[in-house]
N, C-alpha and C positions, 0 to 999 in steps of 0.2 A: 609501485602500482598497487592502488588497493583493490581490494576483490569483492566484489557483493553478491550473494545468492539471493536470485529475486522470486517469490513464491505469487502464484498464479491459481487461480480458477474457471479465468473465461477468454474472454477475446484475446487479452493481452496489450488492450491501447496505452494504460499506461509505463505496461513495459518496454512497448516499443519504443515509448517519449523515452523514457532512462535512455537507453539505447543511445537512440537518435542525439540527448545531450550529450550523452560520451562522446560520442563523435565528434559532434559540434564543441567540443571545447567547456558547455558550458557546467558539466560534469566534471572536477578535472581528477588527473592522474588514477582513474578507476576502469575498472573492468567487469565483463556481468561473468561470471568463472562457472556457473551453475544456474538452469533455471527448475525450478521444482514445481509440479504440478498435483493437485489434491482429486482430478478428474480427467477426464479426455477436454483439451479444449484447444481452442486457436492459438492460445498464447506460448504451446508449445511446438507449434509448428512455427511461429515468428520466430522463437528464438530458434531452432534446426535452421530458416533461410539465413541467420546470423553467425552459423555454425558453433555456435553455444550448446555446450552440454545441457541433455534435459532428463529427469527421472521423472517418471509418474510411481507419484504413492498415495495408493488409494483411501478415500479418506475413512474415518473410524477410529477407533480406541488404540489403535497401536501407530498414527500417524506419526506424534510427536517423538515416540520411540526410533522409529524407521529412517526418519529425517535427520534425526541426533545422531546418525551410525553414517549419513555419508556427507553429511556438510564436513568438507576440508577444513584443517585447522591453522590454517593460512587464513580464514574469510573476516573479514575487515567490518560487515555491513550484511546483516541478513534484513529484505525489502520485502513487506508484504504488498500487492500490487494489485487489489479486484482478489484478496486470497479468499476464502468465505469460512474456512476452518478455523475453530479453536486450538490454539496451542494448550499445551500442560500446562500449567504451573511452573513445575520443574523444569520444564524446556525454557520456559521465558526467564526463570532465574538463573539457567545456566548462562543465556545470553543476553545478560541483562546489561543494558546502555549498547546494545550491538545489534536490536531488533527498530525495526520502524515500521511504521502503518499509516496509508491516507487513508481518512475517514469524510465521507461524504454530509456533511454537515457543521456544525459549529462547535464542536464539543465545548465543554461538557455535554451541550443540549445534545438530546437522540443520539446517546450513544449507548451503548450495549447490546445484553442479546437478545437477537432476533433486530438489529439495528442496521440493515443495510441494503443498497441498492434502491429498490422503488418502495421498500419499508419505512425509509428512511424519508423520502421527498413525499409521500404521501402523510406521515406524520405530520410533516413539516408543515403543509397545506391546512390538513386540518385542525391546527392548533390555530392558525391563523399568524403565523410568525410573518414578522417584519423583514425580517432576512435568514439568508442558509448559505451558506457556502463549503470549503472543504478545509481537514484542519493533518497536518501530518501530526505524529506522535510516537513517542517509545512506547512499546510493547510490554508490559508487565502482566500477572497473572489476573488484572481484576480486565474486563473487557472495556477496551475506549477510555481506560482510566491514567494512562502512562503518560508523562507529562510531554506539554504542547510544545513543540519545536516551531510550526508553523503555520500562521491561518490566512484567510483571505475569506471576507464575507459581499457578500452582492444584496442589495433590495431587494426585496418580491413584491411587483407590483399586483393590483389585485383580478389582471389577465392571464395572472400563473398560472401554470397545472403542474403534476408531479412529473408530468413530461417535459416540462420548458425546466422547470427548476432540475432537474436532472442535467439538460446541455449545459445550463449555466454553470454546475458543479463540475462537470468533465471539464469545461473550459479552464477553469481555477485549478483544477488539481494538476491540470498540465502544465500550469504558469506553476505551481509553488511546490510541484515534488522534486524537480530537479534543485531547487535551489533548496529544500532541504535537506536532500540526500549530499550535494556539495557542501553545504555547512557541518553537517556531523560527520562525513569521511575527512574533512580536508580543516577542521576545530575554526568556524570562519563566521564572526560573529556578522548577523544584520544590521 
């Protein structure tokens, strides 16, 4: 069974999708062992009705410290999930090809810092971009730059707003995080 610690900042929908693929099979042989939270949010109450271990470590200069002192050395797959903190350097090189991150856009495009959430879909809008969608990725120290495991992009028609282009991105990142995070725990090419 592999183990993944899934890291949070808000609701928690996409953690709950993992979740829900474990379940469903289409996860396979994986477990959430840990969910770690950077604030008070929903997504730690989701994973408590899941009975999943949860720590709040609040966010700031000593997160990456804090977090490196209780991620179990059993964990398979650390999931960054809606997380909104920067990691160290040195956190991301310690767990380097062991981190992942969905990025709500097409990376390379808009990606970095200060690059997420309705940052992110309103860029998108007014560049005037043809399409956006969501893109998973490793995790290394430069931000949104860890290479591309997996993407899925959508048209923008020109009735978009950074509202509509946002459901469109949730919709995709539910379709393609699972089936990332099963390719890199379970080595399963697309």
């Amino acid at each position: 069974m592999k183990n993944l610690v899934i890291l949070v900042s808000g609701s928690g929908t996409n953690l709950q999708r993992i979740i829900d693929t474990i379940d469903n099979g289409e996860i396979q042989n994986a477990k959430v062992s840990l969910v770690v939270a950077d604030r008070e949010c929903y997504g730690l109450e989701r994973a408590k009705n899941h009975n999943i271990e949860t720590v709040l470590i609040p966010r700031g200069k000593n997160f990456s410290n804090e977090l490196g002192k209780i991620i179990p050395e059993n964990i398979d797959l650390i999931v960054l999930a809606g997380f909104l903190s920067i990691l160290k350097p040195e956190f991301c090189e310690n767990w380097k090809g062991k981190i992942i991150n969905i990025h709500p856009a097409m990376l390379p495009k808009f990606g970095g810092k200060g690059m997420w959430g309705h940052h992110v879909h309103n860029a998108v809008i007014e560049a005037k971009e043809k399409e956006s969608g969501a893109t998973v990725h490793f995790v290394t120290s430069g931000i949104d730059e860890g290479e591309i495991i997996l993407q899925k992009c959508f048209e923008i028609t020109e009735n978009d707003t950074p509202e509509t282009v946002a459901e469109k991105v949730h919709k995709i990142e539910y379709e393609i995080f699972p089936i990332a995070i099963n390719k890199v725990l379970n080595n399963i090419t697309i």
